[in-house]
PLY file of the C-alpha trace (Angstrom):
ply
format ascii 1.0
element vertex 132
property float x
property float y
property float z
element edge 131
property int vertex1
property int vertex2
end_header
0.00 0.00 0.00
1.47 3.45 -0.81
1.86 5.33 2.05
0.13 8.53 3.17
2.27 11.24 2.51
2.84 9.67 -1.28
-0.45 9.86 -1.69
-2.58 12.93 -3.46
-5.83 13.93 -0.99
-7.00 17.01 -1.11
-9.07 18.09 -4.80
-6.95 21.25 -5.17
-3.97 18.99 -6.11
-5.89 16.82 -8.01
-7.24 20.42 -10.39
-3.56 21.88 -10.49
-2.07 18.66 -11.97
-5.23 18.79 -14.49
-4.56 22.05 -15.40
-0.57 23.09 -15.33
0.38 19.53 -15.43
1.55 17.26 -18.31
-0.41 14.70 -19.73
1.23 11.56 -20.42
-0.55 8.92 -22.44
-0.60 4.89 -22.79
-2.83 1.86 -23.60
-4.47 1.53 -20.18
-4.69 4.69 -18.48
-2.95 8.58 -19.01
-0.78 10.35 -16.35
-0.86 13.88 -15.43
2.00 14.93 -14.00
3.03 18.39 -12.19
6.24 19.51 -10.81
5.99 21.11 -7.51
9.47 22.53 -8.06
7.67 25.06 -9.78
6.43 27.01 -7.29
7.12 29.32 -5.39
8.66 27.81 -1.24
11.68 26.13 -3.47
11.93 23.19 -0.91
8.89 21.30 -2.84
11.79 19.60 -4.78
13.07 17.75 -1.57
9.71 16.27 -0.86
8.23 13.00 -1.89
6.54 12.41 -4.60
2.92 11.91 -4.30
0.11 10.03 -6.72
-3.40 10.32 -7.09
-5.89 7.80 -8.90
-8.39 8.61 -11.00
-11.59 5.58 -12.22
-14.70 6.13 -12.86
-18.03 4.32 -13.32
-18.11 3.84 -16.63
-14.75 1.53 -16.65
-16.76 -0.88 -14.52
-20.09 -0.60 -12.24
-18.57 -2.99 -9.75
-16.37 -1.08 -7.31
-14.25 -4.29 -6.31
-12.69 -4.25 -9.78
-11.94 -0.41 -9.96
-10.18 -0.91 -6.19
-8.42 -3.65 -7.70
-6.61 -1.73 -10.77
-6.22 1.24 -8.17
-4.33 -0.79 -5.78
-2.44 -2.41 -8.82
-0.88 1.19 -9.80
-0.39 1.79 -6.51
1.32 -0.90 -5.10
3.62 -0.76 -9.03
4.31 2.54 -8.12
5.53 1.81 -4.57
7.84 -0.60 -5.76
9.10 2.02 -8.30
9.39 5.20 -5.79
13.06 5.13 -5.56
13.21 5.30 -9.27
10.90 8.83 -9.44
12.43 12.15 -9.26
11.51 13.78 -5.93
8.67 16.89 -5.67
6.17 15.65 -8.55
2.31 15.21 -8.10
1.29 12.40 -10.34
-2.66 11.66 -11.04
-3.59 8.68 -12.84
-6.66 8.32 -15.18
-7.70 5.12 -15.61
-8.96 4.23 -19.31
-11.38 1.63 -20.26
-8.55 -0.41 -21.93
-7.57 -1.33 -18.25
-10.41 -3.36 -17.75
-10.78 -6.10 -20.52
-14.29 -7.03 -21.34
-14.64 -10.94 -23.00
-18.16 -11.71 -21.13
-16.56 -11.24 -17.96
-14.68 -8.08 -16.78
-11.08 -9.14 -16.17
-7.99 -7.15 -14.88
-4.58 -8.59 -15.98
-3.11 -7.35 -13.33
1.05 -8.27 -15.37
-0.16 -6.01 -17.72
-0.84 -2.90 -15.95
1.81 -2.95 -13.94
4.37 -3.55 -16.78
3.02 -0.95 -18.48
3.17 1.43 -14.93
6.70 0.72 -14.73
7.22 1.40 -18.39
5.97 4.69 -18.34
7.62 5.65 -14.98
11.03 4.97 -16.15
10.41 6.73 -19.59
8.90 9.87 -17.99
9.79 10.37 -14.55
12.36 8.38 -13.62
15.40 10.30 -11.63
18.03 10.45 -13.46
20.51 11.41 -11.13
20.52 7.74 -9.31
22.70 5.78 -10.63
21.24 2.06 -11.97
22.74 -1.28 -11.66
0 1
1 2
2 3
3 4
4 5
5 6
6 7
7 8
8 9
9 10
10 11
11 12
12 13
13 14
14 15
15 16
16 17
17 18
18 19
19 20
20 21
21 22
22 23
23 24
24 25
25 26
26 27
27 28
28 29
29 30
30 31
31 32
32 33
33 34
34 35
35 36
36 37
37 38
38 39
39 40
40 41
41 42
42 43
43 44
44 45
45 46
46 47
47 48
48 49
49 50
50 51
51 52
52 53
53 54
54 55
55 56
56 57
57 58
58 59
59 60
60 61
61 62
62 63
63 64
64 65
65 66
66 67
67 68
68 69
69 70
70 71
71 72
72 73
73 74
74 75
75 76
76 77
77 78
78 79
79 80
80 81
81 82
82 83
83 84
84 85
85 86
86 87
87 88
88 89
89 90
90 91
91 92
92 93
93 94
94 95
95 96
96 97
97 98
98 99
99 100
100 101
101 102
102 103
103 104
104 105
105 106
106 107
107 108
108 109
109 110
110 111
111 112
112 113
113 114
114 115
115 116
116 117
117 118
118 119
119 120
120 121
121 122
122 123
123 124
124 125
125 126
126 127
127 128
128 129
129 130
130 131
């Protein structure tokens, strides 16, 4: 589980990475990210990272499976946070693609997180740690 102070909570994060962030897109979902190095206290860029996720009803009706491919971003992220530069709000939108539909809603759960890390190290990774 992602801890609390990685995590996005209050809706006025949520609107600035919709509006000054940018939008990242892939198969199953897009990412909005916003760098809080931006502003204006200058010691944002010391402070962790923190994610916000984003499903709605019309992926799927049944709130067990959109908990499921939120806690399957979160917990790929998780593993990933020492990879991601420090000071960035991240908000996931979850896109239909995530859930796929043959009868029976199914989440491939390999899937979505290989394409979480994917992104992550394309896009946000720190560059400044060295990897091995």
């Amino acid at each position: 589980m992602l801890s609390s102070k990685n995590r996005l909570k209050k809706k006025i994060n949520f609107v600035r990475v919709e509006i000054d962030g940018k939008m990242i897109q892939s198969r199953s979902f897009g990412m909005g990210v916003y760098d809080r190095s931006k502003d204006f206290d200058g010691d944002s860029n010391n402070t962790d990272s923190r994610f916000g996720f984003i499903i709605s009803t019309k992926i799927s009706k049944k709130a067990v499976v959109r908990n499921r491919i939120k806690r399957i971003i979160a917990d790929a992220v998780r593993v990933s946070l020492s990879k991601i530069k420090k000071g960035l709000d991240v908000v996931f939108l979850i896109k239909p693609n995530a859930v796929k539909i043959k009868g029976k809603e199914h989440v491939d759960a390999t899937a979505i997180e290989n394409e979480v890390y994917e992104i992550i190290t394309k896009n946000i990774q720190d560059n400044t740690i060295p990897t091995h």
